[in-house]
N, CA, C and O atoms as a GROMACS GRO file, in nm:
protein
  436
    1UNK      N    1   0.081  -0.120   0.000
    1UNK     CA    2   0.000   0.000   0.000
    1UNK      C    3   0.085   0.126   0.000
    1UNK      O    4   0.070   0.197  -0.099
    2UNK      N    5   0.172   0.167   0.092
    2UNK     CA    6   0.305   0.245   0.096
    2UNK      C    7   0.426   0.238   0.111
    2UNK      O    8   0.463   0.172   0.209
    3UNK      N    9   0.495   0.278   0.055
    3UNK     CA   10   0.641   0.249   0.032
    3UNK      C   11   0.703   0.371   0.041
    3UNK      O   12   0.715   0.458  -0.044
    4UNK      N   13   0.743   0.366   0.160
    4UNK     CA   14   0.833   0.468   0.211
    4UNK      C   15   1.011   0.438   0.173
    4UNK      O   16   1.074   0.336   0.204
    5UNK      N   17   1.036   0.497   0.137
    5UNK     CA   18   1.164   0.498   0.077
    5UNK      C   19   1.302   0.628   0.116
    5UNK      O   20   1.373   0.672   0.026
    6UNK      N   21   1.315   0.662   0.235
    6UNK     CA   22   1.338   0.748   0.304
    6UNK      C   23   1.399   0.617   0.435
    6UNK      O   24   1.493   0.671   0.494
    7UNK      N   25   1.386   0.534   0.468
    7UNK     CA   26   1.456   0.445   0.607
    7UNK      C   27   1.464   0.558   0.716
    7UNK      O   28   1.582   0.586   0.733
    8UNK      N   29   1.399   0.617   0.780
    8UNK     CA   30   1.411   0.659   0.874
    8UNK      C   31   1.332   0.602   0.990
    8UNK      O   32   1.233   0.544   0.946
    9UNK      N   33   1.341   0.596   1.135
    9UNK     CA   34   1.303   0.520   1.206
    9UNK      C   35   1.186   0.618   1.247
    9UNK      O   36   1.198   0.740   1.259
   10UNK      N   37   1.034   0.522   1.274
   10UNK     CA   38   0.925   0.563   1.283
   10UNK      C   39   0.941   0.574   1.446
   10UNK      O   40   1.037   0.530   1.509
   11UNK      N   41   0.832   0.640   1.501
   11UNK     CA   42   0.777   0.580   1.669
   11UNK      C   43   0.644   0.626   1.671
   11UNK      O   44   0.590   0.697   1.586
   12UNK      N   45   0.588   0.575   1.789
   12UNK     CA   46   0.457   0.629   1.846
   12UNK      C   47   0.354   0.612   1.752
   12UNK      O   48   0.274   0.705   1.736
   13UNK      N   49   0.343   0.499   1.683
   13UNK     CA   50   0.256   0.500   1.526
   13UNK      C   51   0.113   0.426   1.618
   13UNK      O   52   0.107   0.360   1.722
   14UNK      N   53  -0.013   0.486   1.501
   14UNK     CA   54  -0.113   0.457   1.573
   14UNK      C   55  -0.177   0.461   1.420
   14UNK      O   56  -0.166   0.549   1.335
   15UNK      N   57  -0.255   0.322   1.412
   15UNK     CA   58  -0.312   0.287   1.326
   15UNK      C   59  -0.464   0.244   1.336
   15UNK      O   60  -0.497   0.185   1.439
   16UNK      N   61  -0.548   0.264   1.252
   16UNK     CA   62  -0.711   0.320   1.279
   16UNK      C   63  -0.727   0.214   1.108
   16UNK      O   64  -0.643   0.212   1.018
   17UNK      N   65  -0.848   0.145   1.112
   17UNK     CA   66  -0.948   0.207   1.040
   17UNK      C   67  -1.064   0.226   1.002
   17UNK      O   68  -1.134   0.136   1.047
   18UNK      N   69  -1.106   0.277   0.958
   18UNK     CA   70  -1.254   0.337   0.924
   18UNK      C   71  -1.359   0.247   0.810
   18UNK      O   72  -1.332   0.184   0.708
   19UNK      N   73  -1.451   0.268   0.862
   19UNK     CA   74  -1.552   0.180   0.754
   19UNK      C   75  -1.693   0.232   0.748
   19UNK      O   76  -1.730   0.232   0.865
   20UNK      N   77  -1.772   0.268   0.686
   20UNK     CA   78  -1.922   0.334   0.701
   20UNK      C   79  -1.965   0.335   0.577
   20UNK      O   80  -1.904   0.294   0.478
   21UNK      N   81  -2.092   0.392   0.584
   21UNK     CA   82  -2.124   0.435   0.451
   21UNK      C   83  -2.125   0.576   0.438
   21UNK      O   84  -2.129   0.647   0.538
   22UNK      N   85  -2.120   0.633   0.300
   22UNK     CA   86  -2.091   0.822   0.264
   22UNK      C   87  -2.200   0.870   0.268
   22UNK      O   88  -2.197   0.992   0.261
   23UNK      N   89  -2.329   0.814   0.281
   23UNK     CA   90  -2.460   0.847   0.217
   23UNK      C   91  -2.468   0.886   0.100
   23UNK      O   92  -2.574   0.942   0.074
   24UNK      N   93  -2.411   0.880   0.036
   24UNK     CA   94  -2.384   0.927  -0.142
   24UNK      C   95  -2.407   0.772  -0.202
   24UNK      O   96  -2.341   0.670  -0.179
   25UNK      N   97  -2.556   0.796  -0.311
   25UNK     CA   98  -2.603   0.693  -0.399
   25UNK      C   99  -2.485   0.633  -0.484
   25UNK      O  100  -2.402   0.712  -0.528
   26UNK      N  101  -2.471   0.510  -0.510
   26UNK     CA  102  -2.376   0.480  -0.606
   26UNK      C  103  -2.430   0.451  -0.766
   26UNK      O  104  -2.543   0.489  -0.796
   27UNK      N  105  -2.380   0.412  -0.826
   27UNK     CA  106  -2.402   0.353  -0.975
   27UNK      C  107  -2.485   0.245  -0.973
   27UNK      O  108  -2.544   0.218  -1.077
   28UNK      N  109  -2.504   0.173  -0.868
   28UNK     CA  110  -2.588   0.071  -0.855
   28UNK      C  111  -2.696   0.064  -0.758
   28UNK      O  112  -2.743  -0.035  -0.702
   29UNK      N  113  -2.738   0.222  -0.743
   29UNK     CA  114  -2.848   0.254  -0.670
   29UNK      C  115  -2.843   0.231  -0.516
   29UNK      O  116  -2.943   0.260  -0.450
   30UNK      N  117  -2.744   0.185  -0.464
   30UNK     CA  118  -2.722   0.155  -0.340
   30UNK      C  119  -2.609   0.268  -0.282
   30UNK      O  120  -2.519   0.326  -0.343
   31UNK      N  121  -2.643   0.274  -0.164
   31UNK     CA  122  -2.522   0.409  -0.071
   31UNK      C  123  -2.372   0.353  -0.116
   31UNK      O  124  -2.311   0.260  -0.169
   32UNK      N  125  -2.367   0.428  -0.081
   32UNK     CA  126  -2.182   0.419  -0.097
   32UNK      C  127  -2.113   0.383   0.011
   32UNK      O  128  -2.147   0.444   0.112
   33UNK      N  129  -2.032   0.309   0.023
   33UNK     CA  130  -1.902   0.214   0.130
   33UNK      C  131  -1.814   0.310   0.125
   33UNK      O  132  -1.794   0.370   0.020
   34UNK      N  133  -1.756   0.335   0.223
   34UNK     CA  134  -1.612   0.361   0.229
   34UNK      C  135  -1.536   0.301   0.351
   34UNK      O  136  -1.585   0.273   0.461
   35UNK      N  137  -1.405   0.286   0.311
   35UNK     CA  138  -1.322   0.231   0.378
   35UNK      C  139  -1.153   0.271   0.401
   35UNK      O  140  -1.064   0.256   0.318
   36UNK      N  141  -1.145   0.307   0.492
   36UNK     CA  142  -1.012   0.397   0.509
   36UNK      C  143  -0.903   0.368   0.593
   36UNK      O  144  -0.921   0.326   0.707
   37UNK      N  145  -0.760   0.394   0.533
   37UNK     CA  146  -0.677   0.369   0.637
   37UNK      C  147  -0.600   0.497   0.709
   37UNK      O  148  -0.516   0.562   0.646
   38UNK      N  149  -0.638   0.529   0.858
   38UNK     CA  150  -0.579   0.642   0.866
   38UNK      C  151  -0.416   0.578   1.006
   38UNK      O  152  -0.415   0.508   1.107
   39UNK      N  153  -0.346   0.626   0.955
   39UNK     CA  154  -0.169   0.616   0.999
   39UNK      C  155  -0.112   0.768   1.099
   39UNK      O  156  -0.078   0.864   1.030
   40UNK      N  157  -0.109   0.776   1.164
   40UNK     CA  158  -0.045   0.811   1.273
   40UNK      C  159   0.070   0.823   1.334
   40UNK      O  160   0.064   0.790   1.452
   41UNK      N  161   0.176   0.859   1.298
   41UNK     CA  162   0.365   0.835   1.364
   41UNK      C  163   0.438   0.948   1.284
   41UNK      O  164   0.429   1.010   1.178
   42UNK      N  165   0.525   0.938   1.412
   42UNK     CA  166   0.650   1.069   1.402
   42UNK      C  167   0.752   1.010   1.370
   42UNK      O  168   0.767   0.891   1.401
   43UNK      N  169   0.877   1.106   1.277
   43UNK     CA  170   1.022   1.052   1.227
   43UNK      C  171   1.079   1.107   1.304
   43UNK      O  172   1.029   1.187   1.383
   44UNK      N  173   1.192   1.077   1.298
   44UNK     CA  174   1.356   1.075   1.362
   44UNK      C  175   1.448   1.174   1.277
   44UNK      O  176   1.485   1.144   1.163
   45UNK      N  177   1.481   1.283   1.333
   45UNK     CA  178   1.578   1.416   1.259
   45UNK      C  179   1.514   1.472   1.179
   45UNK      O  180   1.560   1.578   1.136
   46UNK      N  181   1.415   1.434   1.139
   46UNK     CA  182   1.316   1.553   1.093
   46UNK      C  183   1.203   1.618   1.211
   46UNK      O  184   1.148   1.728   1.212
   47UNK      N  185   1.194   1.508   1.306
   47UNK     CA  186   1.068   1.608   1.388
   47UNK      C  187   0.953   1.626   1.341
   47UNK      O  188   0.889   1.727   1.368
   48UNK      N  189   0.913   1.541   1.271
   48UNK     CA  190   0.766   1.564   1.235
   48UNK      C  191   0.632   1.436   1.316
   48UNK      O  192   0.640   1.316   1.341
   49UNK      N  193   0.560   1.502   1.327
   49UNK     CA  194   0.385   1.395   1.309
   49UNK      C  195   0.341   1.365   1.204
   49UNK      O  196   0.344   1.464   1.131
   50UNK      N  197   0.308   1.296   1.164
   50UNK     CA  198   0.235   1.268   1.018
   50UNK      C  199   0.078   1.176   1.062
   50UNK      O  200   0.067   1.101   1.159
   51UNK      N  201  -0.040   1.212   0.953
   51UNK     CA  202  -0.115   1.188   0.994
   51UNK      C  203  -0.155   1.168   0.830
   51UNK      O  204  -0.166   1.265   0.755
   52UNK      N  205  -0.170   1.055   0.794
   52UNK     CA  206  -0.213   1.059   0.638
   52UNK      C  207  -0.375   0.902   0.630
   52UNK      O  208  -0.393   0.788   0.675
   53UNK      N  209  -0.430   0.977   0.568
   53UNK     CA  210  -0.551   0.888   0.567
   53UNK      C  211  -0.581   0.846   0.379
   53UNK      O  212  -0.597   0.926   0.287
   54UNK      N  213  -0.581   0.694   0.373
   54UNK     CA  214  -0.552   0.616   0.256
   54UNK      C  215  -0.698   0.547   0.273
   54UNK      O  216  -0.743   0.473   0.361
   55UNK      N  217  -0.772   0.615   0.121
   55UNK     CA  218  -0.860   0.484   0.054
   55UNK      C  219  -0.872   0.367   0.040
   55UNK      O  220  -0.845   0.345  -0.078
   56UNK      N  221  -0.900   0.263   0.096
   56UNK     CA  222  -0.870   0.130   0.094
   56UNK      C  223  -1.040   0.085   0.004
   56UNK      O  224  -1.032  -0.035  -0.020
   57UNK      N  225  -1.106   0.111  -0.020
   57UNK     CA  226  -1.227   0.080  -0.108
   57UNK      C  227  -1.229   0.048  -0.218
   57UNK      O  228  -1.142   0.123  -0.262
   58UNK      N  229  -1.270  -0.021  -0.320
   58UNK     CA  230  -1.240  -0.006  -0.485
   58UNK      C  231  -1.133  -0.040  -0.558
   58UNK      O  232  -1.039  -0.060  -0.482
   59UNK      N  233  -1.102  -0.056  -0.674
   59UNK     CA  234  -0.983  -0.125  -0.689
   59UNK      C  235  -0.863  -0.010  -0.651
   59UNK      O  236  -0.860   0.111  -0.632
   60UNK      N  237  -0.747  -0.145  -0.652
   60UNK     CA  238  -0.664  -0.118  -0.560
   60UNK      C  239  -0.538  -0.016  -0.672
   60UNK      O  240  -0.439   0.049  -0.640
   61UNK      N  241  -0.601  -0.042  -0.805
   61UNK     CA  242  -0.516   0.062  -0.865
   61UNK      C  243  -0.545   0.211  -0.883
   61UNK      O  244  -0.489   0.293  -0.955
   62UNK      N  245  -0.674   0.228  -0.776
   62UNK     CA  246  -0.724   0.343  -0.813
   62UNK      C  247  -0.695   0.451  -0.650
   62UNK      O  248  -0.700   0.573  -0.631
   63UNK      N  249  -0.667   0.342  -0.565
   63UNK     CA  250  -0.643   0.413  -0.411
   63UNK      C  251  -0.592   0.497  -0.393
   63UNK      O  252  -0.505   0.499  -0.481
   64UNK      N  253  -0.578   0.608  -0.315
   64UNK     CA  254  -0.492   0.730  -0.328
   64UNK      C  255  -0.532   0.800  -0.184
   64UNK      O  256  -0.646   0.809  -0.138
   65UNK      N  257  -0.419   0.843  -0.129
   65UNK     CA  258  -0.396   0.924   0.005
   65UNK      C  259  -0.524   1.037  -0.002
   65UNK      O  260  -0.550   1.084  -0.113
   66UNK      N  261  -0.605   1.082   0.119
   66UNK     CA  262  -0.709   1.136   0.095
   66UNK      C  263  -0.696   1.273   0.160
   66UNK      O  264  -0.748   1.380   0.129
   67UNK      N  265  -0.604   1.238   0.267
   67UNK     CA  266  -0.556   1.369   0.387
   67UNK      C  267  -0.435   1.321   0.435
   67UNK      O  268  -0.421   1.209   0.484
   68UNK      N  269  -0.328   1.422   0.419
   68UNK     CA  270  -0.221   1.414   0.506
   68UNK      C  271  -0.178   1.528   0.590
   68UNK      O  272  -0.175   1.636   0.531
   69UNK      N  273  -0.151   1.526   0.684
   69UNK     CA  274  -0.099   1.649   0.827
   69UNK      C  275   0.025   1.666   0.862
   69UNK      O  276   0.050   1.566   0.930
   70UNK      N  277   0.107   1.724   0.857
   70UNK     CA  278   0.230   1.687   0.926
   70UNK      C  279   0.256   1.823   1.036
   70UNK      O  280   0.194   1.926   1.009
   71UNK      N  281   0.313   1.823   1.114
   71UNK     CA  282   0.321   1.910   1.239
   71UNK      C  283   0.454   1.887   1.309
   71UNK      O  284   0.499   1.773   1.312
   72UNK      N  285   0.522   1.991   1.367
   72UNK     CA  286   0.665   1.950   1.430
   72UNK      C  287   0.638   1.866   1.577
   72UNK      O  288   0.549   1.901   1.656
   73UNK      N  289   0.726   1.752   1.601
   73UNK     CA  290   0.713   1.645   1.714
   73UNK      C  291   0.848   1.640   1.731
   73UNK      O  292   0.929   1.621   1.640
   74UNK      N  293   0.881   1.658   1.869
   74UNK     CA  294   1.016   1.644   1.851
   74UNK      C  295   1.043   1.490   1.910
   74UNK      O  296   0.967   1.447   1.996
   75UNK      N  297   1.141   1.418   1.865
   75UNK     CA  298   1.174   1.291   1.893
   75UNK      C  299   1.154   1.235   2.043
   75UNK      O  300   1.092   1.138   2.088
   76UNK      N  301   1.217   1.318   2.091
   76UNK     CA  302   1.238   1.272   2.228
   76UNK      C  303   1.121   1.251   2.302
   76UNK      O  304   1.131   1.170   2.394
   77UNK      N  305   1.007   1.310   2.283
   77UNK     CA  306   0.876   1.351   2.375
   77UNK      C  307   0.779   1.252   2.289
   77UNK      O  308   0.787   1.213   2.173
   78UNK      N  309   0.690   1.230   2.388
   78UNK     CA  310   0.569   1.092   2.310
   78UNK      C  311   0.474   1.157   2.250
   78UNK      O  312   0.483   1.279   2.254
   79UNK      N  313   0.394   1.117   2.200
   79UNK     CA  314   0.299   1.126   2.110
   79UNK      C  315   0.185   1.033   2.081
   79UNK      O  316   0.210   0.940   2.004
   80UNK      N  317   0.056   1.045   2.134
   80UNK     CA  318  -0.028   0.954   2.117
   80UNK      C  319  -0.186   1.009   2.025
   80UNK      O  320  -0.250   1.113   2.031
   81UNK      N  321  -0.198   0.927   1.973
   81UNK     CA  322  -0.304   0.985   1.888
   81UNK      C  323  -0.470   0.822   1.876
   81UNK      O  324  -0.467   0.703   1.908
   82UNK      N  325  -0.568   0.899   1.824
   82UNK     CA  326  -0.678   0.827   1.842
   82UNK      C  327  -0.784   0.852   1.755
   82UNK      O  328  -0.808   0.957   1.695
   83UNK      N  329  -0.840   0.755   1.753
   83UNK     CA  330  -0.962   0.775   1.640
   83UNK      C  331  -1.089   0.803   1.691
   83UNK      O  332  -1.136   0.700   1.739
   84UNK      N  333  -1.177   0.915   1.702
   84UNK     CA  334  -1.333   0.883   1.757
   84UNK      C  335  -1.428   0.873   1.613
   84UNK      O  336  -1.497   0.959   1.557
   85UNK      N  337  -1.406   0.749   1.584
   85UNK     CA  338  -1.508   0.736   1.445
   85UNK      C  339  -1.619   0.780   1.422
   85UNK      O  340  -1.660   0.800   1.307
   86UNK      N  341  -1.709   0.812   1.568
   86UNK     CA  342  -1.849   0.868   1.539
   86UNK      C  343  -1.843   0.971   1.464
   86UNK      O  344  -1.934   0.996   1.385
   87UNK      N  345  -1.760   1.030   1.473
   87UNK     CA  346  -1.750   1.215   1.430
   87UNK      C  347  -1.626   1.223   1.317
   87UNK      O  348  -1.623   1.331   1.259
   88UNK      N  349  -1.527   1.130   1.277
   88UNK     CA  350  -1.451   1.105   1.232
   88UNK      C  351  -1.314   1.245   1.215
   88UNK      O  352  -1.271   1.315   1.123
   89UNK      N  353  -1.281   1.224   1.387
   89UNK     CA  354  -1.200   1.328   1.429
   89UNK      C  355  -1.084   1.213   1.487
   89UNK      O  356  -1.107   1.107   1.545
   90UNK      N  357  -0.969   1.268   1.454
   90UNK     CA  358  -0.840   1.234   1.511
   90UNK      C  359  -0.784   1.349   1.581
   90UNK      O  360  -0.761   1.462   1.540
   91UNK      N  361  -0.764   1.279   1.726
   91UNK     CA  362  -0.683   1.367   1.849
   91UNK      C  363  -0.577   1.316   1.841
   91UNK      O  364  -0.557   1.209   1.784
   92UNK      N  365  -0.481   1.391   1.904
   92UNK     CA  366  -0.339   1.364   1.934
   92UNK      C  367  -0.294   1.449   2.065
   92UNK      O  368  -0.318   1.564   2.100
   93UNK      N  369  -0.222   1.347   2.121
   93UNK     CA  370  -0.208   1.396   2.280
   93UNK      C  371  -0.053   1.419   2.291
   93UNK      O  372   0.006   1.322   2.242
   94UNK      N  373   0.006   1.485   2.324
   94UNK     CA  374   0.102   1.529   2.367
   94UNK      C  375   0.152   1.594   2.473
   94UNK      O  376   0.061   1.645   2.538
   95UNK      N  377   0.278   1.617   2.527
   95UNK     CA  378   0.319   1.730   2.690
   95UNK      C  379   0.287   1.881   2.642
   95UNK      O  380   0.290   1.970   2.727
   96UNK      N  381   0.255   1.911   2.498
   96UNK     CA  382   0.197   2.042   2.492
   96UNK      C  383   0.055   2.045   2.489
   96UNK      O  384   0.009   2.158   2.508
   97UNK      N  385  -0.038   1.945   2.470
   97UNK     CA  386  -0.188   1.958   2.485
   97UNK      C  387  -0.210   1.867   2.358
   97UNK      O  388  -0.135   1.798   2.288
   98UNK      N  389  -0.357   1.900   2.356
   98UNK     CA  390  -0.451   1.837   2.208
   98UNK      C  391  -0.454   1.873   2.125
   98UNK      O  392  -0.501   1.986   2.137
   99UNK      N  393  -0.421   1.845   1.980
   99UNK     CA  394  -0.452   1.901   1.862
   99UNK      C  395  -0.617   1.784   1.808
   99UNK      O  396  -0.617   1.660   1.812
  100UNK      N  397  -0.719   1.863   1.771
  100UNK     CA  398  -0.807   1.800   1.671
  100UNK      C  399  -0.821   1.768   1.577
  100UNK      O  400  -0.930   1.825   1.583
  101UNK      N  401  -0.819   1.722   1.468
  101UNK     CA  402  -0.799   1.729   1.349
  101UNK      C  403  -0.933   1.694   1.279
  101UNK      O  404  -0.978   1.604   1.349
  102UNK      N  405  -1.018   1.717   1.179
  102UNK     CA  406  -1.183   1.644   1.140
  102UNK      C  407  -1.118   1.623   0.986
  102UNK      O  408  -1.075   1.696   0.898
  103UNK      N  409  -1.136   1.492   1.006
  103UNK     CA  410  -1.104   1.417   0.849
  103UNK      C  411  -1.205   1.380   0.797
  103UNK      O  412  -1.187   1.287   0.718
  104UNK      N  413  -1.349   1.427   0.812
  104UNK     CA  414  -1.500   1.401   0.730
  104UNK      C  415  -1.473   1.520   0.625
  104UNK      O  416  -1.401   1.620   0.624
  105UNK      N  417  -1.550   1.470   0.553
  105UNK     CA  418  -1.582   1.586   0.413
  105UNK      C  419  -1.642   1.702   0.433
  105UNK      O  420  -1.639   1.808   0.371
  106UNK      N  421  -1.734   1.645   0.588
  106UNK     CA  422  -1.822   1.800   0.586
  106UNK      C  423  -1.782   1.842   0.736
  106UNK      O  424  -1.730   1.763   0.814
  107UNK      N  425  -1.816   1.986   0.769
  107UNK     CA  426  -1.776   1.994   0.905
  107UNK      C  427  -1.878   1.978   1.007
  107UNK      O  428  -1.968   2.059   0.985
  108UNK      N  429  -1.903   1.900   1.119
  108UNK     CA  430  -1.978   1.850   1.202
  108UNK      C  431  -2.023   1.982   1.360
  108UNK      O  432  -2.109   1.975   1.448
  109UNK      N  433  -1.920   2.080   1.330
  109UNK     CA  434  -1.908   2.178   1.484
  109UNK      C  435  -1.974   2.286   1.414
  109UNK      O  436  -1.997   2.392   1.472
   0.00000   0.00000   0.00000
């Protein structure tokens, strides 16, 4: 699915995924599926979070990254992150506080 090609050492990775329907009719008169992979983890000498959410629905030559985040994390300090699917919001917890993030199409607040 991804091929990271960079070897740098990951941590704190937190892996989710998602499954529902879009409410959007399909071609065959029935709602629409979706199915998602959302990824979670910080690198090493760069200092980043990454937060990238991948299509997993439909053929597999058509999949493609849907949202990605990146934010400074510095190595040393943890990083935990979470999925609340009802609302399809990813938190991330850290020694500086919460960031929210809303990875739905529409906004829910």
């Amino acid at each position: 699915m991804t091929l990271w090609r960079h070897k740098l050492d990951i941590g704190d990775a937190n892996i989710f995924i998602l499954r529902g329907n879009d409410g959007k009719i399909g071609a065959d008169g029935g709602q629409g599926q979706y199915k998602e992979l959302v990824v979670g983890y910080k690198t090493v000498y760069i200092n980043t979070y990454n937060v990238s959410v991948t299509d997993l629905s439909g053929d597999e030559n058509k999949r493609s990254t849907l949202f990605r985040y990146e934010t400074n994390q510095l190595w040393e300090s943890t990083i935990s992150g979470l999925m609340m699917t009802a609302n399809k919001e990813f938190v991330s917890l850290n020694k500086e506080g919460m960031k929210v993030l809303q990875l739905g199409a529409t906004s829910k607040r």
